[in-house]
C-alpha positions in Angstrom: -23.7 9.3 39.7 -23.9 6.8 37.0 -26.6 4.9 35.2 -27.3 1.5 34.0 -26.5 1.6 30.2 -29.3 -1.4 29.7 -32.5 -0.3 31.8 -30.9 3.5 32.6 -31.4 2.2 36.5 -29.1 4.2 39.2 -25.8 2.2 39.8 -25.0 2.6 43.8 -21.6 2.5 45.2 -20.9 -0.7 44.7 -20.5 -0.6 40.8 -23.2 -3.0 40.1 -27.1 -2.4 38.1 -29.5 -3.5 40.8 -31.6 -4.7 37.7 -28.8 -6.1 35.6 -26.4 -7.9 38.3 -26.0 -11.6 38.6 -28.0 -12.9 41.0 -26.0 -12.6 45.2 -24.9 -16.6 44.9 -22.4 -15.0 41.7 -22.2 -11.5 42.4 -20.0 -12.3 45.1 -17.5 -13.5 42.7 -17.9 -10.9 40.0 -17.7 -8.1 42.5 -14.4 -9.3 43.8 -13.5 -9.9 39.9 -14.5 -6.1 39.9 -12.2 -5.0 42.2 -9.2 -6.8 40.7 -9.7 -5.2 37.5 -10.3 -1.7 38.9 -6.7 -1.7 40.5 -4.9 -3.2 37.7 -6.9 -0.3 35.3 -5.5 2.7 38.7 -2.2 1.7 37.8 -2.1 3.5 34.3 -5.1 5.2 34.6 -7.3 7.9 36.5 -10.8 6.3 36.9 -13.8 8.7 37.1 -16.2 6.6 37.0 -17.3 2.8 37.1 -19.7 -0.2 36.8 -20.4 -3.5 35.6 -23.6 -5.3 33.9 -23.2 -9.1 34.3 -19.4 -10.0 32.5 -18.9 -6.4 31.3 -16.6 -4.0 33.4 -16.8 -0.3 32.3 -14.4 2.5 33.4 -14.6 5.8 32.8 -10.9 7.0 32.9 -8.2 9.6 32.1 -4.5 9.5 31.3 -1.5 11.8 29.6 -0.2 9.1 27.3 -2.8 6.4 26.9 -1.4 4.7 24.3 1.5 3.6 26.6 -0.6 3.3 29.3 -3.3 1.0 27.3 -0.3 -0.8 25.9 0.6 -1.8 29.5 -2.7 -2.2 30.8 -3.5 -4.7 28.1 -0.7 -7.1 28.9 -1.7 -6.7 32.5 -5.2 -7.7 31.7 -4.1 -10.5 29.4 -2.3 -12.5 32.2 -5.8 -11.9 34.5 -7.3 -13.6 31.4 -9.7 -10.0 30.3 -9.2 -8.2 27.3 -9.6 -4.5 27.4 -11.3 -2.1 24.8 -11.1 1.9 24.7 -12.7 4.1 22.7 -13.4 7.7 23.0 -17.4 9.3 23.2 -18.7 12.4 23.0 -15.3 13.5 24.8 -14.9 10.7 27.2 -12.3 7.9 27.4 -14.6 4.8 28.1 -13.0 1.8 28.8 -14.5 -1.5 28.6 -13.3 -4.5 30.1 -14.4 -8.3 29.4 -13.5 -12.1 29.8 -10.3 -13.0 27.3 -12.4 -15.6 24.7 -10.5 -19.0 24.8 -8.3 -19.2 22.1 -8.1 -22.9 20.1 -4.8 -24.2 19.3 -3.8 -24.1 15.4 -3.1 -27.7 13.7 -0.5 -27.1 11.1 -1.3 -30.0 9.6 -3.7 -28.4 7.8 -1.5 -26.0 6.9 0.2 -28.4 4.9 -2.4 -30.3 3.4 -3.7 -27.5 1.9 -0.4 -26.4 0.8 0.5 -29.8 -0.6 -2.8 -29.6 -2.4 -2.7 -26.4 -4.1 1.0 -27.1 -5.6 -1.1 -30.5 -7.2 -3.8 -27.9 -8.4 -1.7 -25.1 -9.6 0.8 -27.5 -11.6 -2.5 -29.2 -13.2 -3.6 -25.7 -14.4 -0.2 -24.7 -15.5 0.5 -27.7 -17.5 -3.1 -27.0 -19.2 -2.4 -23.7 -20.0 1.3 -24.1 -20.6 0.1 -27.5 -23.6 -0.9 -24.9 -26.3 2.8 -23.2 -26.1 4.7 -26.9 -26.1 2.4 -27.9 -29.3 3.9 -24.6 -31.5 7.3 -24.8 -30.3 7.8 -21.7 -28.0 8.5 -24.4 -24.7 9.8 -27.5 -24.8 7.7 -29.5 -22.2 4.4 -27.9 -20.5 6.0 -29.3 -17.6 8.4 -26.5 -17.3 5.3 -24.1 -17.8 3.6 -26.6 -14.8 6.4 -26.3 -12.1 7.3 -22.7 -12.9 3.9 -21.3 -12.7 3.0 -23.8 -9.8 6.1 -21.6 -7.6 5.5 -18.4 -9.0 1.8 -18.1 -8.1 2.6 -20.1 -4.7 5.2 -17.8 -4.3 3.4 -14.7 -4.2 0.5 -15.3 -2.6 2.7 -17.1 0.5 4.7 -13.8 0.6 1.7 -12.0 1.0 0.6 -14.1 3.5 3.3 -14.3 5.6 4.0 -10.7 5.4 0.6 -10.7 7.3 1.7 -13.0 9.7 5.1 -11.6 10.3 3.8 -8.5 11.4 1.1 -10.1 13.1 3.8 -12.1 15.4 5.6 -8.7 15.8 2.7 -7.1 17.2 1.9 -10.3 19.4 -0.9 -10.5 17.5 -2.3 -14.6 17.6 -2.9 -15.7 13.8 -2.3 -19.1 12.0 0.0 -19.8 9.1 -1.1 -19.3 6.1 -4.3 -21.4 4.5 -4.4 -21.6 1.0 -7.4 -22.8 -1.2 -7.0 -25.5 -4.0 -9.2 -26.0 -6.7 -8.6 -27.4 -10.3 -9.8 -25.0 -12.3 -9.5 -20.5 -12.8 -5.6 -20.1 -11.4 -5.6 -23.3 -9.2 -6.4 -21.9 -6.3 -8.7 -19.1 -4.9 -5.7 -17.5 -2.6 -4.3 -17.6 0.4 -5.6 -16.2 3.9 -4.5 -16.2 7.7 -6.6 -16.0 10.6 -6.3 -13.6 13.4 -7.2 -14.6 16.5 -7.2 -11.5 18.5 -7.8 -7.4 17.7 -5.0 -5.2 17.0 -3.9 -3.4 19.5 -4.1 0.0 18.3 -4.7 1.7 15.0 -0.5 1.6 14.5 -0.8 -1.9 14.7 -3.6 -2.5 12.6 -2.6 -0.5 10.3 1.2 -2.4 9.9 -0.7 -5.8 9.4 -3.0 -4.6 6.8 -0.2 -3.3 5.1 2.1 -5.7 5.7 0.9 -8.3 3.5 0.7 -6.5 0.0 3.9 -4.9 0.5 5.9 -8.4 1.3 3.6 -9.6 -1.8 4.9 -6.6 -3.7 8.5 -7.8 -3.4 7.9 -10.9 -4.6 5.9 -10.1 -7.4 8.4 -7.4 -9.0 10.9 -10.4 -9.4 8.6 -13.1 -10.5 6.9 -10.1 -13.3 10.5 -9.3 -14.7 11.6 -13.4 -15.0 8.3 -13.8 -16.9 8.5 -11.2 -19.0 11.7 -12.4 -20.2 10.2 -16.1 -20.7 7.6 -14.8 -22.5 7.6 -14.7 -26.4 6.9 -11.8 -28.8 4.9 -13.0 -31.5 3.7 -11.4 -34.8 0.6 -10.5 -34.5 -0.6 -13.1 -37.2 0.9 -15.3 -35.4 -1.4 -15.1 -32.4 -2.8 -18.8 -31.6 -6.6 -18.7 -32.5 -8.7 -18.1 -28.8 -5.7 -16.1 -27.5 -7.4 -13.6 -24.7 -6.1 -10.1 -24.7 -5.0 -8.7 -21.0 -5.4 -5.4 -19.6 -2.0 -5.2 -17.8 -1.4 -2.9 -14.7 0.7 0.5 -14.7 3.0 -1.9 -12.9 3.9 -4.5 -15.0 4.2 -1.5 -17.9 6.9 -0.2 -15.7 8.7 -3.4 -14.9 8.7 -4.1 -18.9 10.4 -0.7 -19.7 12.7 -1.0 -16.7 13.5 -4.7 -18.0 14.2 -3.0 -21.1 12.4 -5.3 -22.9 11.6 -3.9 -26.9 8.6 -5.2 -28.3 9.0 -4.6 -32.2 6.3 -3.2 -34.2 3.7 -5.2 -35.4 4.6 -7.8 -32.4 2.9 -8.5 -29.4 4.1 -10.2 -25.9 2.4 -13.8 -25.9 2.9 -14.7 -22.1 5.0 -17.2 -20.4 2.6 -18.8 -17.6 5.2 -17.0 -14.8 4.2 -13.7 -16.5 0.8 -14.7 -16.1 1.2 -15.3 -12.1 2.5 -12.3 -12.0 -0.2 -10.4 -13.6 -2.9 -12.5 -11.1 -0.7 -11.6 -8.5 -0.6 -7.7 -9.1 -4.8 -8.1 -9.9 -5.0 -9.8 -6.2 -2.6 -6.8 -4.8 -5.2 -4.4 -6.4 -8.0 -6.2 -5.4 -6.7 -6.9 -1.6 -5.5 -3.2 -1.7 -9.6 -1.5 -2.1 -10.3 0.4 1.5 -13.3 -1.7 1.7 -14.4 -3.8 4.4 -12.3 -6.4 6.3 -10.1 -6.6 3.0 -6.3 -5.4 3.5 -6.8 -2.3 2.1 -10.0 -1.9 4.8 -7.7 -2.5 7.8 -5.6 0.5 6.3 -8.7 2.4 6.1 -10.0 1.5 9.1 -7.3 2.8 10.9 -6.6 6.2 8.9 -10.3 7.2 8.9 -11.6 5.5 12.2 -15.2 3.9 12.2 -17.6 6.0 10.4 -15.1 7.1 7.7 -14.3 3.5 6.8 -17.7 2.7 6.6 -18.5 5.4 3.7 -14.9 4.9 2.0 -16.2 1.0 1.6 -18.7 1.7 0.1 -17.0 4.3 -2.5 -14.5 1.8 -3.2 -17.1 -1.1 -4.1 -18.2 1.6 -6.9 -14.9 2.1 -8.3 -14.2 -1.7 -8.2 -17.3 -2.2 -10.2 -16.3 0.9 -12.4 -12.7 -1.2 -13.1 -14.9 -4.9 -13.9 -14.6 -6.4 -10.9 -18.2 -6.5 -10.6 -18.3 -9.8 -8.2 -15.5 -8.6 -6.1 -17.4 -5.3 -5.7 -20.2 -7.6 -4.7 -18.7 -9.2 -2.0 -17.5 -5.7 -1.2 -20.5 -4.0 -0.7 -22.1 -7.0 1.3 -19.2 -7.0 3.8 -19.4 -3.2 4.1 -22.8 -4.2 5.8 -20.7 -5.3 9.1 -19.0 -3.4 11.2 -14.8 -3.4 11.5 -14.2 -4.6 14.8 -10.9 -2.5 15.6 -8.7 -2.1 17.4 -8.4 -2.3 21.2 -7.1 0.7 21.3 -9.6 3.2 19.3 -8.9 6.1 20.9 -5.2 7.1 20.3 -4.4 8.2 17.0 -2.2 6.9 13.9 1.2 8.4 13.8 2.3 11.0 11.5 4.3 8.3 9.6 1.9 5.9 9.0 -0.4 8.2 7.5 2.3 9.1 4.9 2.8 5.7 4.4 -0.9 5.0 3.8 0.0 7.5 0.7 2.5 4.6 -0.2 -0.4 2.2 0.0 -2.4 3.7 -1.8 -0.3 4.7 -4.7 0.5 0.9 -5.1 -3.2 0.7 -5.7 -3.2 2.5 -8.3 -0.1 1.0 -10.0 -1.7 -2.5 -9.7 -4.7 -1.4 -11.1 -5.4 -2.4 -15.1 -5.6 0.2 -17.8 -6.0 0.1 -21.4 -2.9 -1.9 -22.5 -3.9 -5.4 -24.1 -1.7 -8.0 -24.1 -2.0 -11.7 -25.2 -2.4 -14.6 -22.8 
């Protein structure tokens, strides 16, 4: 016999909470909604129990392969315009079935405003920063500083971006092109970010889009490091234009140098081109994007290694080590979004593969090479 989750009344046999029902005019209607549902959920399932309260449909089932079955049932729902979510309790499969949420249309327009915009921004803050190296002879216009940094930065962040919404498309997974964020001052923009429109559909696939996106940033950021690190000019070290700020660079760019085979004599130092710049922001954002913390890339990973609770604790453990690393306003924003739940997927009850685990190894390795250490450089 089952009982009203709400008010804990008995449920008779026709699925519905005396207490909690529509009112007979509508019920009518719901309970022939009801049934529709239940016989699309018999086809890949073994129901053992039902009910509804008001829009919510809940189902009780079993299966041998619910991933597969889920998989099917969901694009079964999605064309009877419900969305279903499963997650397993105390031992049980509950499934919970509700009204698919009207999705708006996207307007690429602004898209491409933005877009437009943050080139304007990013070639005004590249030509500022690039002035200082035109005045002592190392480039012969800022303008080529402008235009270069403008497609580097650009560059990476829209690969990272669109990594997320390749995989996103892949996984027929609703999300808009990229957005970026223009402003005339820090790198010339704030980043990039896509909207999702719609929950994963299992812990595989939310794991692929979280990772997606710093690993298609990743690609584009190991060309654009070794280009600027070629620009770039070593300097004596009394040479160093007065105001010059010292970098911490990541394990990463290290690498890339000694891979580049790029000498820095003694008593020199590496006075960065504005593309070597971009690509140090770009590795920082990778690093940043990359912390198992909250709705963050890196928390999408988590979120579908550790499952709810553990993703919840790992936030909060990354926000430390953020803070530990400087980041203290990142962490910030960290520990406040570690507050909210992760939605997840629809799917939380089948597990992540043995492959993507080892990959989350990957993921988080690349953390760890984008992450700053000791090593100053000049900007």
């Amino acid at each position: 016999m089952s009982y009203c989750t709400r008010c804990g009344a008995q449920i008779p046999t026709d699925g519905f909470c005396p207490n909690c029902s529509p009112p007979s005019s509508a019920k009518v209607s719901i309970q022939s909604s009801f049934i529709e549902v239940r016989r699309a959920v018999e086809q890949d399932f073994s129901i053992e129990d039902a009910w509804a309260e008001e829009q919510r449909m809940t189902f009780q089932v079993r299966a041998l392969d619910f991933k597969s079955s889920f998989s099917r049932l969901e694009r079964r729902l999605a064309q009877m315009g419900y969305v279903p979510f499963l997650r397993a309790k105390e031992g049980r499969l509950m499934m919970s079935v509700l009204p698919r949420p009207p999705q708006t249309p996207s307007r690429w327009i602004w898209n491409l405003i933005l877009l437009l915009a943050t080139i304007g921004t990013t070639i005004f803050v590249g030509y500022r920063m690039s002035l200082p190296l035109a005045d002592r002879g190392f480039m012969a216009s800022p303008w080529d500083g402008a235009l270069t940094f403008s497609a580097a930065i650009i560059g990476v962040l829209g690969c990272h971006e669109l990594g997320h919404k390749f995989m996103a498309d892949r996984k027929k997974i609703a999300a808009t092109l990229p957005y970026f964020i223009p402003v005339p001052f820090f790198i010339g923009t704030l980043g990039a970010l896509i909207k999702t429109k719609a929950p994963a559909q299992n812990r595989d696939a939310l794991f692929d889009l979280g990772a997606a996106g710093p690993i298609a940033g990743l690609l584009a950021i190991i060309p654009v490091t070794i280009l600027g690190l070629f620009w770039s000019y070593p300097t004596p070290i009394e040479a160093v234009p007065e105001g010059t700020i010292g970098l911490s660079t990541p394990i990463l760019f290290d690498l890339l140098r000694l891979f580049a085979g790029l000498y820095i004599p003694s008593g020199f130092v590496l006075l960065f081109h504005p593309v070597a710049f971009a690509a140090w922001v770009g590795m920082v954002i990778t690093m940043l994007n990359l912390m198992p913390s909250g709705m963050l890339d890196g928390g999408h990973v988590a979120r579908a290694v550790f499952g709810d609770r553990g993703h919840r604790i790992v936030s909060f453990g990354a926000a430390i080590v953020t803070i530990m690393l400087g980041w203290w306003y990142m962490a910030i924003l960290m520990l406040f979004f570690s507050f909210s739940r992760h939605l997840g997927p629809l799917d939380d009850a089948s597990p992540l593969t043995t492959s993507r685990k080892a990959l989350a190894i990957v993921v988080f390795a690349l953390l760890v090479l984008c992450a700053a250490h000791g090593r100053m450089i000049p900007l």
